[in-house]
N, C-alpha and C positions, 0 to 999 in steps of 0.2 A: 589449622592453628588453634591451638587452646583457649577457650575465652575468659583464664584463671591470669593474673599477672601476678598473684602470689598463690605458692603453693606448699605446703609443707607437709611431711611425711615420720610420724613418728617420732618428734625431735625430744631428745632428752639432754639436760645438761646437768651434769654433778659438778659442785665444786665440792672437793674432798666426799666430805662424807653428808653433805646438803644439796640433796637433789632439787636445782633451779627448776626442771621442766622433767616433766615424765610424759612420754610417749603424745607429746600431743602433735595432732595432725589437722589442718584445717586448707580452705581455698579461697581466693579472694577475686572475682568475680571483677574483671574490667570496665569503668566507669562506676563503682559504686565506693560511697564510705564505710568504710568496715570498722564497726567499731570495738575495741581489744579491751576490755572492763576486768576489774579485779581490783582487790584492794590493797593497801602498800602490803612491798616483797612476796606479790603474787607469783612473780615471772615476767611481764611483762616489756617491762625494757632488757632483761635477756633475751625476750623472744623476737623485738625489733634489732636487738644485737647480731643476733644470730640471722635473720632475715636479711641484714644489710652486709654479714660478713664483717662486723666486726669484732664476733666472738666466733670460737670453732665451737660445733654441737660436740656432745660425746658420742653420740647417734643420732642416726635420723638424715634426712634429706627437705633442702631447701631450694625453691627457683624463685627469681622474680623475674620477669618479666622473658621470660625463659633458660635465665642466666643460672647457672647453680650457684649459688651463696656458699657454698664450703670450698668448692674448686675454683673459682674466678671470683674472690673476695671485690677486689679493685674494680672489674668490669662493672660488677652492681652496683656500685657505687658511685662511679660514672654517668649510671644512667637512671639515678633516683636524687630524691633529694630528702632530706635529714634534717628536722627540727628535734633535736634535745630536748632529753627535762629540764637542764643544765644550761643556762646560756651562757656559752663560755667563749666569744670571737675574743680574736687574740688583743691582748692589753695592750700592744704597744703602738697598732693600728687604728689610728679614726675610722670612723664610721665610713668615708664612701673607698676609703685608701682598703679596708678590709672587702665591701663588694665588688670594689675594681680586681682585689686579687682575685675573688671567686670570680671573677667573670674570664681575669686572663686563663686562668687553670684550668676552666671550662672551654675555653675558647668561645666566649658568647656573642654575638653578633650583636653592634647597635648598643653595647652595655650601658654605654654611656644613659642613651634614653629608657632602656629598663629599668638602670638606677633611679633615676630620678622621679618614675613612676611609682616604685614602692615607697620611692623617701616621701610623697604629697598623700600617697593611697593611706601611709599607717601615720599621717601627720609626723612626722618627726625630722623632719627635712632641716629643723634650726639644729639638728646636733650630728649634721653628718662632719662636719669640723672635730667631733669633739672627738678624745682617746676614746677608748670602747671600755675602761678601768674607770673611766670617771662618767658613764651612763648611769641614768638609774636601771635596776632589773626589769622594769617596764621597757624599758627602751633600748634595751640588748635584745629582750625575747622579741620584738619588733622585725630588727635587724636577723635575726635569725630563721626567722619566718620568709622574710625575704632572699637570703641567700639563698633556703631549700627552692624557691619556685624561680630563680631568675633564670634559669636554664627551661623551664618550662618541661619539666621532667614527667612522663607515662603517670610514675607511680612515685608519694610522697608518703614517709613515714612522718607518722608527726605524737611527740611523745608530752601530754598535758599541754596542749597547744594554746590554753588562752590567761594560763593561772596567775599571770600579773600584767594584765590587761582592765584597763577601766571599759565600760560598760560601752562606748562606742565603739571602740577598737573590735572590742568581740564582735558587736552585731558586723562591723564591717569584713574581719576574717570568716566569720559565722556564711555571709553570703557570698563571701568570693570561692570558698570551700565547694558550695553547692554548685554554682555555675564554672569551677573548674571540673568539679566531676561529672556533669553534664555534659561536658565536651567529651565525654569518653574516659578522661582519666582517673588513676584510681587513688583513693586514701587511706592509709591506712591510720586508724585514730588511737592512739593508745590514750587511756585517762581512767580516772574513779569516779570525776565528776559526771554524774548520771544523768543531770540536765542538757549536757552539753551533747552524748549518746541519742538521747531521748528526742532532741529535736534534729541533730545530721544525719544519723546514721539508718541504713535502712536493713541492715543486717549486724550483729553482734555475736561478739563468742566472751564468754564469760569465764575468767582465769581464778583457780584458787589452790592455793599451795602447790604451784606446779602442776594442777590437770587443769585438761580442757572440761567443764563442768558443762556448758550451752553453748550451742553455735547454729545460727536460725533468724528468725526475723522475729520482732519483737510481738507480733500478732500470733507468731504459732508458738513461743515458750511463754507468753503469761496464761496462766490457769483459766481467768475470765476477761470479759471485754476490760473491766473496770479495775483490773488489777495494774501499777504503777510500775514503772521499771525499779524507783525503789525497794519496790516490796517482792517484787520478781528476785532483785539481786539479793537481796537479804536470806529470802528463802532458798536460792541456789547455793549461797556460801555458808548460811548459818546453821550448822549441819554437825552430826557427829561425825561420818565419816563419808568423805565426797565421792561421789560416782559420775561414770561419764552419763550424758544425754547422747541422746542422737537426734 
């Protein structure tokens, strides 16, 4: 058995005549965070698109968790869970009436006391009454956090996971991240914010105009001890013409 739960081969994606993603190929290593860095309209949430099946590549080849992401769209998605950049649970649903559906759709066990454990974990428990149209965006990305892990899924994409989060919220998602993937399962982290890279992740691929520019751990792509992830990124993106690493 493979010890990749993601794996991708060559994937490119054009829209018209704007190549999202050229040839990039990368693997994601079971129980760890991985983190997917680049800076807006890098590729990015195309490339979680397309990993979870819910974009078709132009070319190229995708699995997670063995599953191929071009041929069993549905399956992947089944068996991962999905936090958006976008918090968007449906308007016309309150808050615990939307994770009771995610939990009937999943078929989840016990939903009842899942629910009730993220609504006390991300503090927001006084608005699981409320519509999901009348949350603030703090408290949809909350809810949304929640529905990816209530199934308890291998492998979690997670696209700018904490960007309207006050500061205990993060340290609290910040360490349940760690001792979820300590249990073996995997993350996959898309973001720009470098701090957030900097302290979860223990390997990185770094995206720029559609290539893969770095893909490694943060000890073998900085130049010296003392070089910053900011200054790493800058110098990998800020370039005249980008070339792949190995």
């Amino acid at each position: 058995m493979s010890d990749f739960a993601i794996s991708a081969r060559d994937v490119v994606k054009d829209y018209g005549c704007v190549k999202a993603l050229s040839s990039v190929t990368l693997d994601v290593r079971k129980g760890e965070i991985f983190g997917f860095l680049g800076p807006n309209g890098a590729g990015k949430t195309t490339m979680i698109n397309i990993l979870t099946g819910q974009v078709k590549a132009t070319k190229g080849s995708a699995k997670v968790l063995g599953i191929d992401s071009i041929k069993e769209p549905v399956r992947v998605r089944a068996n991962v869970g999905i936090v958006p950049e976008q918090e968007n649970p449906p308007s016309f649903l309150t808050a615990i009436e939307y994770l009771y559906l995610v939990s009937k759709i999943r078929a989840i066990a016990n939903y009842e006391t899942k629910c009730s454990w993220w609504f006390d974990y991300l503090d927001f428990a006084a608005y699981k009454d409320a519509l999901c149209k009348d949350l603030s965006r703090g408290t949809r990305q909350k809810l949304m956090i929640a529905q990816a892990f209530l199934h308890e899924p291998k492998v979690v994409f997670i696209d700018e996971p904490l960007i309207n989060l006050d500061p205990i919220i993060q340290k609290k998602i910040k360490t349940f991240l760690k001792e979820y993937a300590a249990k073996g399962n995997t993350i996959f982290l898309s973001t720009h914010v470098l701090e957030i890279a900097d302290e979860l992740c223990g390997r990185i691929a770094i995206i720029d105009k559609g290539l893969l520019v770095a893909c490694d751990t943060l000890a073998k792509l900085k130049k010296n001890k003392g070089e910053t992830l900011e200054n790493l990124f800058i110098r990998l993106v800020c370039h005249k013409e980008t070339s792949r690493i190995r």
